[in-house]
C-alpha positions in Angstrom: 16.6 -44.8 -46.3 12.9 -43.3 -46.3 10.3 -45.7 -45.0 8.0 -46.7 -48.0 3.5 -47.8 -47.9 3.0 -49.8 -51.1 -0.9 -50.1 -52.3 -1.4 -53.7 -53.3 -1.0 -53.2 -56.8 1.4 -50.2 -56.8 2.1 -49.5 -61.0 -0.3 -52.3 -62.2 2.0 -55.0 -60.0 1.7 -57.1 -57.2 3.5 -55.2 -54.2 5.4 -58.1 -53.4 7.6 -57.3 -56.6 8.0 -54.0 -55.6 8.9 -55.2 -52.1 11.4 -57.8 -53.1 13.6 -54.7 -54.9 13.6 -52.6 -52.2 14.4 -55.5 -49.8 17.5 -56.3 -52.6 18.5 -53.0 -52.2 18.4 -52.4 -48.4 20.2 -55.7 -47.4 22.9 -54.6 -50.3 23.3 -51.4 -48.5 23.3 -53.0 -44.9 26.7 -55.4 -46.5 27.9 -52.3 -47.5 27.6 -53.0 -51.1 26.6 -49.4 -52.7 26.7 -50.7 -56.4 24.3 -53.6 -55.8 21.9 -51.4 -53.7 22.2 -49.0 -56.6 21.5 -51.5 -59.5 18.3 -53.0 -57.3 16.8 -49.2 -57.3 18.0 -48.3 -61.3 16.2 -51.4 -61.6 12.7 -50.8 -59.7 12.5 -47.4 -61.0 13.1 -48.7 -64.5 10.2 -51.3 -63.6 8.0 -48.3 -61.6 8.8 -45.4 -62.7 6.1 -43.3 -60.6 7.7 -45.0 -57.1 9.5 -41.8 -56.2 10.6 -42.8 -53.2 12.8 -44.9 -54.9 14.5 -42.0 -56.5 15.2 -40.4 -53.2 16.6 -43.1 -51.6 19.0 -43.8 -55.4 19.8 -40.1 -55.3 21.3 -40.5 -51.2 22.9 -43.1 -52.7 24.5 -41.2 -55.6 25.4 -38.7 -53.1 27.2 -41.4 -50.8 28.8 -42.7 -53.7 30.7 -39.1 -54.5 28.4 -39.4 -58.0 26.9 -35.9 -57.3 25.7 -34.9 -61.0 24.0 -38.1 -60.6 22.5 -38.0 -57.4 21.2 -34.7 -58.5 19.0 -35.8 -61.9 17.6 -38.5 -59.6 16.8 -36.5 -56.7 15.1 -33.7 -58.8 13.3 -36.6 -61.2 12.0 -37.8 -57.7 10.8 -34.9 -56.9 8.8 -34.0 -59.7 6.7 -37.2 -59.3 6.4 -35.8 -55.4 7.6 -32.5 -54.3 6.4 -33.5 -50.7 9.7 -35.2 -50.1 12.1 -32.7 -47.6 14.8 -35.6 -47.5 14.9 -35.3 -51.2 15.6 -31.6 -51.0 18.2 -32.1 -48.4 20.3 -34.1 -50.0 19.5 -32.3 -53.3 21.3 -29.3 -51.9 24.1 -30.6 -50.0 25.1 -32.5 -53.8 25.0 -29.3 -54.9 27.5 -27.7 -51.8 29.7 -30.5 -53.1 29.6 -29.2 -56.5 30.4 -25.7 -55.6 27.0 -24.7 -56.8 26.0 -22.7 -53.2 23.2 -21.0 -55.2 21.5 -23.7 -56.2 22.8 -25.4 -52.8 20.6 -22.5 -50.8 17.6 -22.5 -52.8 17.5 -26.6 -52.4 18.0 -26.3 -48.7 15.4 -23.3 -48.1 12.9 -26.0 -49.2 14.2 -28.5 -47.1 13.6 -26.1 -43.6 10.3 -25.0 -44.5 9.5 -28.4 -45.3 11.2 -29.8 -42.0 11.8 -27.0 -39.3 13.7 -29.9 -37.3 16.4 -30.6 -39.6 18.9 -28.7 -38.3 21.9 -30.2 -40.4 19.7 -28.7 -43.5 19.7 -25.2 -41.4 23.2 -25.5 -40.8 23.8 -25.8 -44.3 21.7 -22.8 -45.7 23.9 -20.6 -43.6 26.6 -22.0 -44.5 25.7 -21.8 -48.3 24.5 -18.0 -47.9 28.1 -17.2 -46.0 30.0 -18.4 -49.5 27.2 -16.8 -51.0 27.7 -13.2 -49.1 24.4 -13.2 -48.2 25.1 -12.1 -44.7 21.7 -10.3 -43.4 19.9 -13.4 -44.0 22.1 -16.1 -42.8 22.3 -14.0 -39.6 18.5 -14.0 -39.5 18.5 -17.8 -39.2 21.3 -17.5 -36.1 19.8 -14.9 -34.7 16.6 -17.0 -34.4 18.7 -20.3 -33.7 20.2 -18.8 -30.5 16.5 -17.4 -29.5 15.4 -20.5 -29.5 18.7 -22.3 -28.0 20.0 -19.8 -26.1 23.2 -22.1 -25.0 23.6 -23.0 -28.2 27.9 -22.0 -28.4 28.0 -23.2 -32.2 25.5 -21.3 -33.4 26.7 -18.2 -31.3 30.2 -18.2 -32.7 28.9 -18.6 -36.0 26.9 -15.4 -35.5 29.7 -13.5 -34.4 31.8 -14.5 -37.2 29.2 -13.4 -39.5 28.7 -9.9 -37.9 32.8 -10.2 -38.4 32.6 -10.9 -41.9 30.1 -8.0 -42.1 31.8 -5.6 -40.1 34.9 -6.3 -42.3 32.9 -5.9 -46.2 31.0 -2.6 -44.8 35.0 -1.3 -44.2 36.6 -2.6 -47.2 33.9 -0.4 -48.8 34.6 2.8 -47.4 37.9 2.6 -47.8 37.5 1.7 -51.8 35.2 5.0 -51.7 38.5 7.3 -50.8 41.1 6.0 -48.8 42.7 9.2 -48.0 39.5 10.1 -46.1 39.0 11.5 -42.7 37.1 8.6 -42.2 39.0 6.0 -44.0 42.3 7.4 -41.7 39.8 7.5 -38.7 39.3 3.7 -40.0 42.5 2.4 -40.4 44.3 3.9 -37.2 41.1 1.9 -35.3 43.1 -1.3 -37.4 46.7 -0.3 -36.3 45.7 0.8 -32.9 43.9 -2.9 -32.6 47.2 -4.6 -33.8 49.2 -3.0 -30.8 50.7 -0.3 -33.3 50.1 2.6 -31.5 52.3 4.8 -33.4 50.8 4.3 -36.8 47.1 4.7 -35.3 48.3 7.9 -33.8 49.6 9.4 -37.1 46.2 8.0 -39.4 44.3 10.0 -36.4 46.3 13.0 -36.7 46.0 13.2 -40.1 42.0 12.5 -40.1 42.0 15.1 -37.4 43.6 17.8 -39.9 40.9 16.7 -42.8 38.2 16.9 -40.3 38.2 18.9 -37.1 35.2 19.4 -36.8 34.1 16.1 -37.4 32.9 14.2 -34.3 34.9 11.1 -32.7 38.1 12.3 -34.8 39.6 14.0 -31.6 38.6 11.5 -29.1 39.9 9.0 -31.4 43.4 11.1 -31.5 43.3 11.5 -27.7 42.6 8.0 -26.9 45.6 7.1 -28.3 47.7 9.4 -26.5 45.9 8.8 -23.2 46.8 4.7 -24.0 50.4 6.2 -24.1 50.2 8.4 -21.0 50.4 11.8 -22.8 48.5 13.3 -20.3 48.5 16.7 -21.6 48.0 16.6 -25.4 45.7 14.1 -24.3 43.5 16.3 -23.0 43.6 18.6 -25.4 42.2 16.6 -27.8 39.3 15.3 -25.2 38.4 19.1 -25.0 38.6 19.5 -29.1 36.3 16.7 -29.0 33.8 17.8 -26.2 33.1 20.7 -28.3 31.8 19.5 -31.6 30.2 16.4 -28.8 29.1 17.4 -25.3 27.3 14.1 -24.7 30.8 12.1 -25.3 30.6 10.5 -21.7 34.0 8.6 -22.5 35.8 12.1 -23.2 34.7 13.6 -20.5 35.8 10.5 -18.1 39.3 10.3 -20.0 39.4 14.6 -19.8 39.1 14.0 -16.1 41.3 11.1 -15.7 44.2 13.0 -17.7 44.0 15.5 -15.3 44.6 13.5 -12.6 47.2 11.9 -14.1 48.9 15.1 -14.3 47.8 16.0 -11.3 46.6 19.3 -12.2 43.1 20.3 -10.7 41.6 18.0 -9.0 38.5 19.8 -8.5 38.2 20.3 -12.6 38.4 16.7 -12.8 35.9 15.7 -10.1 34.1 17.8 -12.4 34.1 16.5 -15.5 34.3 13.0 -14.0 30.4 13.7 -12.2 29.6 14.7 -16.0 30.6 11.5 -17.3 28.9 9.7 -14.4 25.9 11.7 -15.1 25.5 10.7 -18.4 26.6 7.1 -18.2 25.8 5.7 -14.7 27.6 2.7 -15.6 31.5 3.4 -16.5 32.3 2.2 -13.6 36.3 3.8 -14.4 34.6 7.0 -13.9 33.6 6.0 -10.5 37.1 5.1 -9.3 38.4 8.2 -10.8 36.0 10.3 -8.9 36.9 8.2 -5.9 40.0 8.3 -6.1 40.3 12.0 -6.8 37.4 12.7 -3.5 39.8 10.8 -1.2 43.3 12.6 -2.3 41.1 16.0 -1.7 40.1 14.9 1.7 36.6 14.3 0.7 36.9 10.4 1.5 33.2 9.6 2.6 31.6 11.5 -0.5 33.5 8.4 -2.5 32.3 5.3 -0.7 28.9 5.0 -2.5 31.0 5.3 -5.9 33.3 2.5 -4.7 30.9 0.4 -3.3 29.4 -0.1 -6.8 32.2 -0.1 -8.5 33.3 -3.3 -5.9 29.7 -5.0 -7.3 30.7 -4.5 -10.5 34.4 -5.6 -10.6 35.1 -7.4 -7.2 38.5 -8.7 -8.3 40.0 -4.9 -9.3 42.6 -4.4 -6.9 42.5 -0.4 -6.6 39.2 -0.4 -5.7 40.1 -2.4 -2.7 43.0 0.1 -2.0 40.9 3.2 -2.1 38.5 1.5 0.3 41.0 0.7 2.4 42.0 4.3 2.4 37.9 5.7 2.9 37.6 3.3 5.7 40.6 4.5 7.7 39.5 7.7 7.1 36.3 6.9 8.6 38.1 5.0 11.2 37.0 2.2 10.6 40.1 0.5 11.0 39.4 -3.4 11.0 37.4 -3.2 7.7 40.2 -0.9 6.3 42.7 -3.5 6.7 40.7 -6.2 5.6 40.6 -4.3 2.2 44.9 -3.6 2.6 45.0 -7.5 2.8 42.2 -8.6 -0.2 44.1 -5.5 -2.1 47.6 -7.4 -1.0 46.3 -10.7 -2.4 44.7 -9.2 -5.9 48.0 -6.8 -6.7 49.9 -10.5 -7.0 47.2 -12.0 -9.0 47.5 -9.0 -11.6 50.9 -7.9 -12.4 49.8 -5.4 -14.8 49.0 -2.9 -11.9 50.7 0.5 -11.9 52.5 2.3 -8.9 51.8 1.8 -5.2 48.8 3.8 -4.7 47.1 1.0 -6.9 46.5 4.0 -9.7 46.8 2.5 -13.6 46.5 3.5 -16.3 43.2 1.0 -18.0 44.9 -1.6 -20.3 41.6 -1.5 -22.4 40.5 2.1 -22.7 38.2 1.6 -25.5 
């Protein structure tokens, strides 16, 4: 209930009058009793009909009451008499949410946050109504300024990534109602299949995108991804190659080009080679680093790999072939004590994740994208 002044002679009446109605109407609403509380405000605004606080507190009433048409004449009859009211707005527009008007609902609770950047149920609301609405830019506006401001805020966070979801997912529907038998809309959908664990249906949309566009970048790396998630090494790399030379800054392809190799264990030196590229580029894919370690120690070059190991162990402390390939640098360097200090850790991490591949701690990286 909004807290109400009353002049002394409020409508040409003493403000006792005017006081006695409103007090009617509170302690109805304090028992509980809605249609007494309702009939004690019909009744002062009948008597005062400039008191438009009275109107806002009959239209929250309305609202309460499930009488939304209702609660929204009063509420905007208020507010014409005093458009200063933000409570009046706020439930204006959340009548309206319950009428399945999220149109009006928005425009209502726009008002309401201008008028009252504090009422955050009002905010909540407004996104809320502009989701249904599939106004997406500006409802992510609003969460992307929510979490600035409350950075810890999970709600709001989730809601934003559901939002950039719900985008992500319009934006795709569209280009595949463009042309669905496009390079892109294969390239698209085989991104889908390969997401859902299907990686045989992703591998044939990226073959066919592949045969629409060659020369079209990301088709082949798509294509070899695939086949590089399902250890064919050597078509694998083709298609890295294919895709290195319509993109030579494609730091991925060139760590997956060098990482096939290995895994065929063709040259090493080739893939050292492409794996520095990869690193050179992108000083942070960390998988490049353990390739290059890993391939530096099986060529007997075991101290050039320590500094990529050592970051690699800052980045991902718990990955149990790092510790294995420091194990095997230090015992090259003999420095036996801290090699099998890393045997033990490596040991202890191996149990912890089943998923490993093969004693030599190599795998193959259960999320390559």
């Amino acid at each position: 209930m909004a807290a109400v002044t009353f002049s002394a002679a409020q409508g040409g009446v003493a403000a006792p009058s005017i006081g006695s109605l409103y007090s009617q109407a509170e302690e109805a609403q304090q028992r509980g009793d809605l249609e007494q509380a309702i009939a004690a405000y019909r009744t002062l605004i009948k008597r005062y009909p400039q008191t438009a606080a009275a109107y806002n507190n009959l239209g929250s009433l309305y609202y309460d009451t499930g009488d939304y048409k209702q609660a929204v004449q009063v509420l905007e009859s208020g507010l014409r008499l005093d458009q200063s009211m933000a409570s009046s707005y706020a439930i204006l527009g959340a009548a309206y949410m319950a009428m399945g008007d999220d149109r009006h609902a928005a425009a209502e609770f726009k008002i309401a946050v201008q008028k009252n950047p504090e009422d955050e149920r009002s905010e909540e609301n407004l996104v809320e109504a502009m989701t249904e609405l599939k106004e997406y830019p500006e409802a992510v506006e609003l969460l992307r300024a929510k979490v600035q401001q409350h950075p810890n805020d999970q709600d709001a966070w989730r809601q934003l990534g559901d939002l950039y979801l719900l985008m992500s997912q319009k934006a795709h529907a569209k280009v595949l109602e463009i042309d669905p038998n496009s390079a892109t809309a294969l390239d698209l959908v085989g991104e889908i299949q390969e997401g859902m664990g299907n990686y045989q249906n992703a591998q044939t949309k990226y073959e066919e995108a592949v045969r629409l566009a060659p020369d079209k970048a990301g088709t082949h790396e798509h294509l070899g991804n695939i086949l590089w998630v399902q250890g064919n090494w050597n078509r694998a790399e083709q298609e890295f190659r294919a895709e290195l030379e319509r993109n030579p800054q494609d730091c991925r392809a060139q760590w997956k080009l060098g990482n096939s190799i290995l895994n065929e264990k063709a040259d090493t030196d080739q893939a050292i080679s492409y794996l520095s590229q990869a690193i050179q580029r992108c000083p942070t894919l960390m998988p490049a680093r353990v390739d290059r370690a890993h391939a530096l120690t099986d060529a007997g070059r075991a101290p050039e790999a320590l500094g990529d190991l050592m970051l690699a162990e800052h980045d991902q402390p718990d990955e149990p072939q790092i510790h294995f390939l420091l194990a095997k640098v230090y015992r090259a360097q003999g420095r036996t004590a801290e090699a099998t200090a890393e045997m033990q850790l490596f040991g202890k991490l191996a149990d912890r994740n089943k998923h490993l591949e093969g004693a030599d701690g190599n795998k193959t990286d259960a999320n390559p994208k």
